[in-house]
N, C-alpha and C positions, 0 to 999 in steps of 0.2 A: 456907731457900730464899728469894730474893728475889723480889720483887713481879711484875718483868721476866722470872722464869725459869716454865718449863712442862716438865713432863716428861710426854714422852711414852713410848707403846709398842705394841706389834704388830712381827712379825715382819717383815714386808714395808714397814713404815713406817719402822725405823731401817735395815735391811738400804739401802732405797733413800738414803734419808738418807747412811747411811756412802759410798755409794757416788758420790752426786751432791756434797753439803754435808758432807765429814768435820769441816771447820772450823767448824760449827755446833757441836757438841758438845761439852758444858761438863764433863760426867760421862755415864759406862757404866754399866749394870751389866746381867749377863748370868746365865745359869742354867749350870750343868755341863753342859746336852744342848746349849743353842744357843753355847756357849763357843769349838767349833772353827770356827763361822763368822766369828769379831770378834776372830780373831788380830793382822790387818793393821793393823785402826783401832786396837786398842790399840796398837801400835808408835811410829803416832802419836801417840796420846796422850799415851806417855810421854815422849817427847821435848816436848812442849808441858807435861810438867808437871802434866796433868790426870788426873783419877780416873777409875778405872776400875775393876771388881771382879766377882769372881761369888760369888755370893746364892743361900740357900737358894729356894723358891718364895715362900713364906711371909714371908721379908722383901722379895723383889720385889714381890708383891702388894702389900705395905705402903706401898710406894715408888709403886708405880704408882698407886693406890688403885681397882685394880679386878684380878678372875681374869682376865680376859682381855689379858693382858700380851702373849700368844705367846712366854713365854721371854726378854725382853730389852725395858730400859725405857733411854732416854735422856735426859738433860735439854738442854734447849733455851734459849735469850734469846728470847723472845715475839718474833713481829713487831711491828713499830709499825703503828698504824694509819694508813694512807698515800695520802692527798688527789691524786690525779693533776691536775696543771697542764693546761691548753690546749694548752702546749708540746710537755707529753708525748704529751699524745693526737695529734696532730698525724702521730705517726709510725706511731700505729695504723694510720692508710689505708694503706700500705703493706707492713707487716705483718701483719697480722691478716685470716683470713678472716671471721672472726664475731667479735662479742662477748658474751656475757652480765650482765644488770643484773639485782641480786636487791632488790624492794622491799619490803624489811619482813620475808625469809626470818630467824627465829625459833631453828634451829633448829639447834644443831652437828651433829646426825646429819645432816640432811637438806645443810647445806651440806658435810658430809664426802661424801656421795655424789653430788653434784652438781662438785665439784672431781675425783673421781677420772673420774667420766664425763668430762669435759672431760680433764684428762691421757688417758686411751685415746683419747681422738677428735683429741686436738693440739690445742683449745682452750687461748689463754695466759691473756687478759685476763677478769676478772670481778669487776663494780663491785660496790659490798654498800652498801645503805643502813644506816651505824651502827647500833647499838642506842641507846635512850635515855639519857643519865645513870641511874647507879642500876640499871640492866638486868642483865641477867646477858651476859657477854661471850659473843662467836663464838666464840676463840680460844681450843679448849679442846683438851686431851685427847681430847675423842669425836674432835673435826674429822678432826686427823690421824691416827687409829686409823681411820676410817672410810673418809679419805680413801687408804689402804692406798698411801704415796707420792708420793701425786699433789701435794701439798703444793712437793714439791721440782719438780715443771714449773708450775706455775700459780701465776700474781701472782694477788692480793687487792689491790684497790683501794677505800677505803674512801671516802664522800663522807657528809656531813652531813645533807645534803636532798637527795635525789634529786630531786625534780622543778627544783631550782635550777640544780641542777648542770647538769638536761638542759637547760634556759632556757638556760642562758649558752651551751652548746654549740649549742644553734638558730640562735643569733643572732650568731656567728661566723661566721670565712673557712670553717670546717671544717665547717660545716653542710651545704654538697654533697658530703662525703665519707662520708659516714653514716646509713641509713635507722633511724630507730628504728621499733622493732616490738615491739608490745603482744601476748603471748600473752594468749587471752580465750576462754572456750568459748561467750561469747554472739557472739563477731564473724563477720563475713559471707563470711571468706577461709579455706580449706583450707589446709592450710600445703603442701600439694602445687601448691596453684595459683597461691600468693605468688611460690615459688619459680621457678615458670615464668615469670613476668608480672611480677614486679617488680625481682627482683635485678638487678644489669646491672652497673656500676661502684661501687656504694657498699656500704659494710661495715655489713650489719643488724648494728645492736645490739638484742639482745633482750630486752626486758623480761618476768621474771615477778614474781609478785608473796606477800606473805604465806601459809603455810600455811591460813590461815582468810577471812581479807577479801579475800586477792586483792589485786588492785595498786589502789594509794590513786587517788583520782577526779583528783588534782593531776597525775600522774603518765600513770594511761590518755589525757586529755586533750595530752598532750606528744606523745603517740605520731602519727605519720602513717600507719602503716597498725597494722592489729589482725588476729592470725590466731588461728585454732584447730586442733585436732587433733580429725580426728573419729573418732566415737565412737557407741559404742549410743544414750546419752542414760541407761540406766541410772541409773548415778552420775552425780554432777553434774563429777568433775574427776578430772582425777589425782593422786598426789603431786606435790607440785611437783620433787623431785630425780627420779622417770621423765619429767616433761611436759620437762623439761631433757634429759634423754638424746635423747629421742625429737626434738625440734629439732634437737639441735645435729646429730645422724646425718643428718636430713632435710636438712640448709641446711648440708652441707660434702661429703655425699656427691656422687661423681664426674653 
């Protein structure tokens, strides 16, 4: 397998896949039980020349490298990791009712469930601050297993430094088209009372931030308003993929 390819699997992951991106997929392979579902895509397949097959479990496993397959693994060409222009964002304000910015999210389970909350809600747009050189990459197998299809409605948008990235967008034409917004469980705003009193014309983009540090100081400092989600006080937070569900329901709902 080459450098550029990913195989994924979950039943509801290629199922959606075949169904939205057939032309994604590079090779099949399927179980005898899940076989009568991936009649169709194979037809395609084979006219494109491409493999396809069905596998004991025990070589799917193999293939997939994990039991949790659900019966069928695909392989994939990796996304690239993909730098949104000004240009592009530009057409955000018109589109998009919200966005999401994840600073320093860690974590392929957590950004698989945070992409599939956004697909059920209609969320498109959601920036990621790269990993390091040397890191271990986002784009993995859990993502899209987790992400149980949402993968095939949600762009990923990658940016190098997030707080640069939001600089430059401050300091543009498109600066009055965009509230950025800091989730923080120390800030002074309800996200019930943000939504009342702030929203109006401009597309919150929402920041959260690392599973452990939270959103970097370069970063909270960007933001013009900060809200929280309240809470017992208990725990100090949420996971960050519910603190993400619960916003993005909060700030789209009617």
């Amino acid at each position: 397998m080459s450098q550029n390819e990913l195989t994924i699997c979950g039943l509801n992951t290629v199922e959606t896949l075949v169904r939205i991106h057939p032309e994604h997929i590079l090779r099949l392979f399927f179980t005898k039980e899940t076989a009568p579902r991936f009649g169709q895509v194979c037809q395609i397949l084979a006219k494109q020349k491409k493999v396809y097959r069905l596998v004991p479990e025990d070589e799917l496993e193999r293939l997939s490298k994990t039991p949790h397959h659900g019966g069928v693994a695909a392989v994939i060409t990796t996304t690239p990791l993909r730098n949104p222009s000004l240009e592009l964002v530009s057409t955000w304000s018109s589109t998009q009712k919200l966005i999401l910015a994840l600073d320093g999210v860690s974590n392929s389970h957590n950004l698989g469930a945070i992409v599939r909350s956004a697909a059920f809600l209609g969320i498109q747009i959601i920036l990621v601050q790269a990993p390091p050189k040397n890191s271990d990459s986002l784009l993995t197998p859990t993502l899209w297993r987790i992400a149980e299809g949402g993968m095939e409605f949600v762009q990923l948008w990658f940016v190098s430094k997030l707080d640069q990235w939001l600089q430059q967008l401050k300091t543009s034409e498109l600066a009055s088209h965009f509230l950025i917004v800091a989730a923080d469980q120390n800030a002074p705003i309800p996200i019930q009372k943000f939504k009342r009193e702030k929203i109006k014309t401009r597309v919150p983009l929402v920041i959260l931030g690392n599973e452990e540090r939270g959103i970097s100081k370069a970063v909270h400092r960007l933001a013009e308003t900060h809200i929280l989600i309240p809470g017992t006080k208990r725990i100090d937070s949420l996971n960050v993929a519910h603190a993400a569900s619960i916003i993005m329901w909060e700030l789209t709902k009617a």
